[in-house]
Backbone as CSV, one residue per row, in Angstrom:
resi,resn,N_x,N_y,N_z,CA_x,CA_y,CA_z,C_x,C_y,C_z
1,UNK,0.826,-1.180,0.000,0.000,0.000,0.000,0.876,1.250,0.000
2,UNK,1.473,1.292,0.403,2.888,2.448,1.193,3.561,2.556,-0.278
3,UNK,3.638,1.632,-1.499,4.232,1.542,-2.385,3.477,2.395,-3.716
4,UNK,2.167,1.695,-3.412,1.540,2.671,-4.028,1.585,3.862,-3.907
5,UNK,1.433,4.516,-3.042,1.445,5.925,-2.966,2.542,6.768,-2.904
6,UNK,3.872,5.881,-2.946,5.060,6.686,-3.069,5.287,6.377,-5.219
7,UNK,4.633,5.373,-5.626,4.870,5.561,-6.745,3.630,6.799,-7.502
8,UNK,2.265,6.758,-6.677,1.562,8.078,-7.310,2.564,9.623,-7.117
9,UNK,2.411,9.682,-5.999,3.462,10.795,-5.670,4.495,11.001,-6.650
10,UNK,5.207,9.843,-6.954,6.190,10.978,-7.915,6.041,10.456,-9.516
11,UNK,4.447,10.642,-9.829,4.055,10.497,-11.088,4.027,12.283,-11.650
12,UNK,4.585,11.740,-13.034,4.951,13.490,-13.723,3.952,13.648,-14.790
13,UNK,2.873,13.635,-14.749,1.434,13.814,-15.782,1.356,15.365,-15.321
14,UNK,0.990,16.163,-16.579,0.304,16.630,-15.963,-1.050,17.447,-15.454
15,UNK,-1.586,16.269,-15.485,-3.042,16.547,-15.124,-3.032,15.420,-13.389
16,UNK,-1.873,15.443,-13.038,-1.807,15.300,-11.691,-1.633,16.487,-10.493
17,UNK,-1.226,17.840,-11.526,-1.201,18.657,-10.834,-2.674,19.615,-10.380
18,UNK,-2.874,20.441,-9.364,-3.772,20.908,-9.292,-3.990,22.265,-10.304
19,UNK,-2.845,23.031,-9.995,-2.778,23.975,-11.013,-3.628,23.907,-12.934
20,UNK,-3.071,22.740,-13.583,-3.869,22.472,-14.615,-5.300,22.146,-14.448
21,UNK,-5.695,21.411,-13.562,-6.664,21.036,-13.030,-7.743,22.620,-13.003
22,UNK,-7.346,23.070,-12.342,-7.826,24.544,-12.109,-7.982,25.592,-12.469
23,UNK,-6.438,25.375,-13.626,-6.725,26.423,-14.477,-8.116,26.319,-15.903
24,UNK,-8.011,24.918,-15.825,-9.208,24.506,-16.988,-10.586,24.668,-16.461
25,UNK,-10.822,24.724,-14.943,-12.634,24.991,-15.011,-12.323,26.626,-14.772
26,UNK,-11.437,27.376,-14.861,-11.425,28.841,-14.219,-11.718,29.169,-15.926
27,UNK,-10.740,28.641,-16.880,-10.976,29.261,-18.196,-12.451,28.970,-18.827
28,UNK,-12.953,27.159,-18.261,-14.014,26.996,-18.945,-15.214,27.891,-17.941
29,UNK,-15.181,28.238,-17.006,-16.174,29.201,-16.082,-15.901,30.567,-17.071
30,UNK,-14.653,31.035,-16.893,-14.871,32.633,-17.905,-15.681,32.260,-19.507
31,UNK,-15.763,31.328,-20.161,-16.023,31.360,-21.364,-17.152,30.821,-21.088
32,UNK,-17.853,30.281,-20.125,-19.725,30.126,-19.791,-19.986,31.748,-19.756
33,UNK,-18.910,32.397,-18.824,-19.617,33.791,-18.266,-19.747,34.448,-19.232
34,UNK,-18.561,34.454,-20.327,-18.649,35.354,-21.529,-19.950,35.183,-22.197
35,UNK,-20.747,34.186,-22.372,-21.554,33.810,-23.241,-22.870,34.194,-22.551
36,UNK,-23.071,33.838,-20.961,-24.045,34.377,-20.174,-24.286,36.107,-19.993
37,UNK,-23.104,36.777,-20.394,-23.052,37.892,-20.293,-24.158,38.809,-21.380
38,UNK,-23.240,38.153,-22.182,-23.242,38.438,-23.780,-25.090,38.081,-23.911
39,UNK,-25.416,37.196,-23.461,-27.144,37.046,-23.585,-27.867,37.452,-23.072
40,UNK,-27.211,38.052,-21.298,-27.756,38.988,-20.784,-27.965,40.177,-21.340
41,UNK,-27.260,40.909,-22.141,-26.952,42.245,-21.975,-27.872,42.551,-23.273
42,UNK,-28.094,41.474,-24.177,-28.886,41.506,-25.566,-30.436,41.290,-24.887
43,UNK,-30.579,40.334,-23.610,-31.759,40.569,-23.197,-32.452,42.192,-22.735
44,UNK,-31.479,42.524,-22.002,-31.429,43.885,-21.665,-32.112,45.184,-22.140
45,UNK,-31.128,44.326,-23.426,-31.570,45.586,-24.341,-33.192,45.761,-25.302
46,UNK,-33.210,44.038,-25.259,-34.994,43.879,-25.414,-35.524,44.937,-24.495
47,UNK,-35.204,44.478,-23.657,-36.622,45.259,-22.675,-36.161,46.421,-22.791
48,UNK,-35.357,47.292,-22.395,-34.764,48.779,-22.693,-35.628,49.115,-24.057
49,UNK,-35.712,49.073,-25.711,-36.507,48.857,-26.519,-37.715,48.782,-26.441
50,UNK,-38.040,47.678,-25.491,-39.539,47.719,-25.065,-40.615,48.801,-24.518
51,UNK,-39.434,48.873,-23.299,-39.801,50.349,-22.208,-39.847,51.321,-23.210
52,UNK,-39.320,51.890,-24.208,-39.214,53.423,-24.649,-40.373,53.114,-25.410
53,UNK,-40.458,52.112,-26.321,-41.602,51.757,-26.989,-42.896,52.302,-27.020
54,UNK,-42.899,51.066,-25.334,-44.606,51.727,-24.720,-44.332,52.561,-23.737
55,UNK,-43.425,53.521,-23.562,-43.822,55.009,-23.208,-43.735,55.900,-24.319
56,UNK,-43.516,55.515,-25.887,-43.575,56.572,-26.920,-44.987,56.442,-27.203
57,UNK,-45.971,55.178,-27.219,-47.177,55.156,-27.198,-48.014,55.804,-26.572
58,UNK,-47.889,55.727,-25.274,-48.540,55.919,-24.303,-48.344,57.389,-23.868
59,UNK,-47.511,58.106,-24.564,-47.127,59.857,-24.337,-46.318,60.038,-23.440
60,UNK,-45.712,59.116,-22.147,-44.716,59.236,-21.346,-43.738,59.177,-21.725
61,UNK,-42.528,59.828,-21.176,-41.312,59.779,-21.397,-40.301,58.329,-20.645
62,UNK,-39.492,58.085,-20.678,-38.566,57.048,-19.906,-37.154,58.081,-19.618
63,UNK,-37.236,58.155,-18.216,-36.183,58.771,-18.038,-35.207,57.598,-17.213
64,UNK,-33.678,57.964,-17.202,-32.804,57.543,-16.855,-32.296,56.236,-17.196
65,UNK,-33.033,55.678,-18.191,-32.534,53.868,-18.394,-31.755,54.378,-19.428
66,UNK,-30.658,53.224,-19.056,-29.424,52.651,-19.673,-28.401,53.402,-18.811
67,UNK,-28.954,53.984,-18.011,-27.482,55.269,-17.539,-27.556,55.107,-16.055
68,UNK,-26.641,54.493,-15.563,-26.389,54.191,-14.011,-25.613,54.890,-13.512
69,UNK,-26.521,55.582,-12.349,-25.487,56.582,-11.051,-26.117,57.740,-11.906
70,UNK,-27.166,58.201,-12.654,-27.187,59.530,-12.725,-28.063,60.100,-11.537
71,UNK,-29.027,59.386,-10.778,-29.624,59.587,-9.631,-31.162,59.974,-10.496
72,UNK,-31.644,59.808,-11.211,-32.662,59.697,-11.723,-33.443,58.996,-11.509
73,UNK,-34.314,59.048,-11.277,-35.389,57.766,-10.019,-36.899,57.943,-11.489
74,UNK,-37.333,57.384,-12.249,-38.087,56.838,-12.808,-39.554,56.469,-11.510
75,UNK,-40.415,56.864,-11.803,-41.233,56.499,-10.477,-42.491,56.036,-11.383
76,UNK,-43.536,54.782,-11.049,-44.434,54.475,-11.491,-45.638,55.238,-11.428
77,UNK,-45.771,56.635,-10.236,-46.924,57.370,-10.504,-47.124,58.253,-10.899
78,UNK,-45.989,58.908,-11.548,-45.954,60.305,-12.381,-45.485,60.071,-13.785
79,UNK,-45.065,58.838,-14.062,-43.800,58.423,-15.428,-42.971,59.312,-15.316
80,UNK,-42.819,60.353,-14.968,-41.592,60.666,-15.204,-40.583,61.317,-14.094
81,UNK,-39.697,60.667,-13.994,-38.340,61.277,-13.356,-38.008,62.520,-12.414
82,UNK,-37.507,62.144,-11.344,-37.121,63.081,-10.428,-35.892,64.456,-11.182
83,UNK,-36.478,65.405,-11.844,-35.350,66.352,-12.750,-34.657,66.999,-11.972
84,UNK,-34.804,66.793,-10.650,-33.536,67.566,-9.920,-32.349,67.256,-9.717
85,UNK,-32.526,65.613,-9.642,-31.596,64.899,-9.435,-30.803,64.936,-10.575
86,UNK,-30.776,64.814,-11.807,-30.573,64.471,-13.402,-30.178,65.967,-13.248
87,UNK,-29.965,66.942,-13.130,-29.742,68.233,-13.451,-28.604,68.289,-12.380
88,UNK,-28.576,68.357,-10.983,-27.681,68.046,-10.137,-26.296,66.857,-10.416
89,UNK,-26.270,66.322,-11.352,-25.854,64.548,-11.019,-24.725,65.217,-12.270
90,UNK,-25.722,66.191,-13.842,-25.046,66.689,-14.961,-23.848,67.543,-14.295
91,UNK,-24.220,68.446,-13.263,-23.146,69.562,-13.058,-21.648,68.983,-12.809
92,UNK,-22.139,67.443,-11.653,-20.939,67.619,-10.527,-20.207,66.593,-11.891
């Protein structure tokens, strides 16, 4: 038994190491994410499309989508946008 494991031990493959081991689900995880990203962001943009859509119908405006950190708050009972914030957010 003792023999065995001194002959695994100094086996030179290498896919005995952890490093290869690790580096292959880290690359195959980034290239799922790339692809999950990439379908997210096209979903995204459906609905972004959507939203301006049916507020060009409907006579409301869509304020602040696609643009993060301008402090523009979109609110469901007025349609439209807090403009102080969006005017404040332009200066600084």
């Amino acid at each position: 038994m003792v023999e065995l494991a001194a002959a695994a031990a100094k086996s030179t493959s290498a896919w005995d190491e952890p490093g290869t081991l690790g580096f292959f689900v880290v690359f195959g995880m980034g290239i799922i994410l790339y692809f999950v990203f990439r379908s997210l962001s096209k979903h995204l943009r459906k609905i972004n499309e959507a939203a301006r859509l049916d507020a060009s119908r409907s006579g409301g405006e869509v304020t602040g989508t696609g643009v993060a950190g301008t402090g523009v708050a979109d609110t469901a009972e007025t349609g439209a946008g807090t403009r102080a914030n969006a005017s404040r957010s332009e200066r600084s």
